[in-house]
C-alpha positions in Angstrom: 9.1 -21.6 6.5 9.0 -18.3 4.7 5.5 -16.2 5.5 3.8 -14.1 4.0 4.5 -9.9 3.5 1.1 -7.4 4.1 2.4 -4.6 2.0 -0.5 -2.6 3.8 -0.6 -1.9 7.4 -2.1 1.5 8.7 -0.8 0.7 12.3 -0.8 4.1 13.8 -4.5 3.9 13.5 -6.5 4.4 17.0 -7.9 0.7 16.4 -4.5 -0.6 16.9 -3.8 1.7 20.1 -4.2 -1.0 22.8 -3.7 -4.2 21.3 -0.9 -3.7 18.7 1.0 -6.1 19.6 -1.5 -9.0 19.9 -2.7 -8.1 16.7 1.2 -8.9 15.5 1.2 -12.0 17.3 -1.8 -13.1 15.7 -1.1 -12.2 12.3 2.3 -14.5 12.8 0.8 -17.5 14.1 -1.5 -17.9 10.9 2.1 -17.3 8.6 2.3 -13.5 8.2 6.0 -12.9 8.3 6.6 -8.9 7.7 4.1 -5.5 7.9 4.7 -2.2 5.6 4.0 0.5 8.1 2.2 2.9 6.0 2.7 6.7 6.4 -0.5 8.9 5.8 0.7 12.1 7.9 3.6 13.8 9.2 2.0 13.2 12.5 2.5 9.1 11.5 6.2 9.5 11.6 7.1 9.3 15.0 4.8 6.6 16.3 6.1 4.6 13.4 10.0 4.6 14.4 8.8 3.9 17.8 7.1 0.2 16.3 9.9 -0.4 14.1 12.3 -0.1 16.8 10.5 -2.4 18.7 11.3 -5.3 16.1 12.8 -3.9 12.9 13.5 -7.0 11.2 9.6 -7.4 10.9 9.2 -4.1 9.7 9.7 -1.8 6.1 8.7 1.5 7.1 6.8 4.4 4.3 7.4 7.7 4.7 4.5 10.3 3.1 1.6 12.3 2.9 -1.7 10.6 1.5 -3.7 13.0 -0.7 -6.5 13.2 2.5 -3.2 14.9 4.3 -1.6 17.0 1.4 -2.6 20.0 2.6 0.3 19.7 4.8 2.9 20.6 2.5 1.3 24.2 2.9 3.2 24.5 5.8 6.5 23.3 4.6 8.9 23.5 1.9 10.5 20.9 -0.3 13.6 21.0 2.1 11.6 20.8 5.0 9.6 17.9 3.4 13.0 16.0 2.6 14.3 16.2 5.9 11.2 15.3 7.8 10.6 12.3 5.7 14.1 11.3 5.9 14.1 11.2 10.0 12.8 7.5 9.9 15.2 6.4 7.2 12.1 4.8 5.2 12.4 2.5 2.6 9.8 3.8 0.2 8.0 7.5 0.0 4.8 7.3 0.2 1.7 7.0 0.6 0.9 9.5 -2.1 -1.0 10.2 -4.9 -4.5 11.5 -6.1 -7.7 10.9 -4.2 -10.9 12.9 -6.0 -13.7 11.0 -4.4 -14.1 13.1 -1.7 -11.2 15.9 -2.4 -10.6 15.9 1.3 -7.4 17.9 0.3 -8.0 20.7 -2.9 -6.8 18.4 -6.1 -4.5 21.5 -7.0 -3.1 20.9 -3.3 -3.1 17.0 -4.0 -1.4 17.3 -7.3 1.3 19.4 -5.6 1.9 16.9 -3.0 2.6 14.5 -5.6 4.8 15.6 -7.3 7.2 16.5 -4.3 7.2 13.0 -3.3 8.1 11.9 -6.6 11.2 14.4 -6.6 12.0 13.1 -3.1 12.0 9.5 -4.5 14.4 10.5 -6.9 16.5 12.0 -5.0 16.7 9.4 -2.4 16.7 6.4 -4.6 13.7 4.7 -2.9 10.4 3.5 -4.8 7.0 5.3 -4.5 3.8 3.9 -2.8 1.0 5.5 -4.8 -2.5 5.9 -4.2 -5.3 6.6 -6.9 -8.9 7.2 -6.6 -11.2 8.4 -9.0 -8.3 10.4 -10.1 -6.9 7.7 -12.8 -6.0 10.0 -15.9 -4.5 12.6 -13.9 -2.2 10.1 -12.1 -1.0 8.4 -15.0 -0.3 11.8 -16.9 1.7 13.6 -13.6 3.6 10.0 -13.8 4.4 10.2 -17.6 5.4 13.7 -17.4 7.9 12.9 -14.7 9.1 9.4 -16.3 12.5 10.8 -16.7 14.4 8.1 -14.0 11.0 7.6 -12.7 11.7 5.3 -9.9 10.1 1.7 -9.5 6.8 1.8 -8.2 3.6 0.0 -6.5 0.1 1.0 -6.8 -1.5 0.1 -4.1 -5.3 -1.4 -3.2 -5.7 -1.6 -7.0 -10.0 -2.1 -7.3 -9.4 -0.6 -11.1 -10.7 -1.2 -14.4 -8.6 -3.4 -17.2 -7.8 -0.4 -19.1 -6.7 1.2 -15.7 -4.4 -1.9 -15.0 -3.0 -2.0 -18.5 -1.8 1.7 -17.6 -0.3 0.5 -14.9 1.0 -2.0 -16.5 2.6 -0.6 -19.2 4.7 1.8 -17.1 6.6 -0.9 -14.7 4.0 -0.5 -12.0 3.6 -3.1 -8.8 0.2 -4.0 -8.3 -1.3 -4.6 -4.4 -4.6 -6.5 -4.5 -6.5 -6.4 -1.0 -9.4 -7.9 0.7 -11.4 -5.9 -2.1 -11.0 -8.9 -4.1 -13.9 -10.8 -1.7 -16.5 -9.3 -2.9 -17.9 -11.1 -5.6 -21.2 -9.0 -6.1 -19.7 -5.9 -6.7 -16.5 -6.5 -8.2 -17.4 -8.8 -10.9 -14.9 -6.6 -13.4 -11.8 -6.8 -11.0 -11.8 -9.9 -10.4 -11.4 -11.3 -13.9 -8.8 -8.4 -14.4 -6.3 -9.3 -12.0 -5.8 -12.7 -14.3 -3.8 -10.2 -16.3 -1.7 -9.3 -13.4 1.9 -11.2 -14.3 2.7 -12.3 -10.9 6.3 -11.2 -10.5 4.3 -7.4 -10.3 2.0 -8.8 -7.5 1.4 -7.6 -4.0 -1.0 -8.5 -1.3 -2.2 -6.6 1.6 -5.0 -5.7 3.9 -5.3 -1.9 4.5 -5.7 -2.9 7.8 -7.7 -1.6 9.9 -9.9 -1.0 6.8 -11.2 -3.2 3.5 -12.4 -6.4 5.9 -12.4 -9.1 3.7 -16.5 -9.8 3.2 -16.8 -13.0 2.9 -15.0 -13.9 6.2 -16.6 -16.7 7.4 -16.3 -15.5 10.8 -16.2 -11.6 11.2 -15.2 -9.2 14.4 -17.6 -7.1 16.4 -16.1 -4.0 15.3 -15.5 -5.0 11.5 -11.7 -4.0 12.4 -9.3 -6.0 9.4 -6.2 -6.8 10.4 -3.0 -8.8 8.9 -4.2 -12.2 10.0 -6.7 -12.3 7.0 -4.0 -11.7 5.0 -4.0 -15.8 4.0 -7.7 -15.5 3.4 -7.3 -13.3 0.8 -4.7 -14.6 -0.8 -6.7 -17.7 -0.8 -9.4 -15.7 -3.3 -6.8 -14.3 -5.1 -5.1 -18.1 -6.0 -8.0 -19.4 -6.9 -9.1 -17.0 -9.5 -5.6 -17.1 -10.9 -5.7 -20.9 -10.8 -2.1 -20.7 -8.8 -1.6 -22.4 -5.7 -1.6 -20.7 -2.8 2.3 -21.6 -1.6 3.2 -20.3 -4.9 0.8 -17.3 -4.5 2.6 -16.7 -1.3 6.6 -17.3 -1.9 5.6 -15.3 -5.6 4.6 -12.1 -3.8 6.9 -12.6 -0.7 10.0 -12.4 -3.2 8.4 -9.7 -4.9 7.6 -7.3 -1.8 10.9 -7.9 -0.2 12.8 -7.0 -3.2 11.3 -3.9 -3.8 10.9 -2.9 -0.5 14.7 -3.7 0.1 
């Protein structure tokens, strides 16, 4: 029986040092089928081959810099960046983007970053995995200005606005919805929007370890998500679309495989 795809899985994160591979195991026995290994650093490159190679065919691998990390590119040239991202044969660049919440990384540096990835998806033929926060109208613009063969795209733990999502939207984007979607209190606004989200343009994921689901009935120790909560939330998400969840599930199955293929 076809599972289900996590579009979102930070695996090279110390919380998944010592029991990665239970944590896959898990995830499988309540239906997740395939993981996105997301790339937030150069330094993520290496240890992600080395899970990939462990089980490829469970596996579609990022290559990137997240905005946190985009200082980075300081040391490096496009060439350089091509090359090094290329080593793991990815099958989308990313994770990049804008992040101005904190400005971890200068936004001059962050914009920068961007945009190199987005020439690198060009030039490889492979789809971006972008990241926005608090950053929304100088995302969209750098993505409008570069439009020309603009390759297909996902925006990923979308906790936006309607008018954000209609952006989105209007430029071919893939939308990933995430544990986020749980919180009934404080996202009153996003969870009537994503009624709007046609589902061949959905994704699901759990930016595990991070965004636990909060209305797990029964919650870790250490507050550590992981991709076995992936059917809980797609749960919420069904029922706020009024879908079923086996359609929920073979809807954004067929959607990440195809554009992560």
């Amino acid at each position: 029986m076809a599972g289900f795809v996590d579009i979102a899985c930070n695996f090279t994160h110390d919380s998944f040092k010592d029991n990665l591979e239970e944590v896959i195991a898990n995830a499988e026995l309540e239906g997740v089928e395939r993981f996105v290994l997301l790339c937030a650093s150069l330094n993520d490159l290496k240890p992600i081959k080395i899970i990939q190679n462990k089980s490829p065919e469970k596996y579609f691998v990022s290559a990137g810099i997240h905005p946190h990390h985009a200082t980075e590119i300081r040391e490096i040239n496009y060439d350089d960046l091509l090359a090094k991202l290329c080593s793991i044969n990815p099958n989308v660049i990313g994770e990049t983007g804008l992040d101005y919440f904190r400005n971890i990384s200068p936004p001059d540096v962050q914009r920068k970053s961007f945009k190199m990835h987005i020439e690198i998806a060009k030039e490889l033929n492979l789809p971006l995995y972008l990241h926005q926060r608090d950053s929304h109208k100088d995302f969209i613009n750098i993505i409008k200005e570069n439009r020309n063969n603009f390759p297909k795209f996902v925006v990923h733990c979308f906790t936006g606005t309607q008018e954000e999502l209609n952006d989105y939207l209007d430029l071919g984007a893939y939308i990933g919805l995430t544990g986020w979607i749980c919180d009934a209190k404080r996202n009153i606004e996003l969870r009537k929007s994503i009624k709007n989200i046609p589902i061949d343009r959905m994704m699901i994921e759990t930016d595990c370890p991070y965004l636990i689901p909060k209305n797990l009935p029964n919650k870790p120790k250490k507050n550590i998500n992981e991709p076995k909560y992936l059917p809980h939330i797609a749960n919420e998400i069904a029922e706020l679309i009024g879908m079923k969840i086996e359609e929920l599930k073979l809807a954004t199955r067929s959607n990440a495989i195809e554009f992560f293929s």
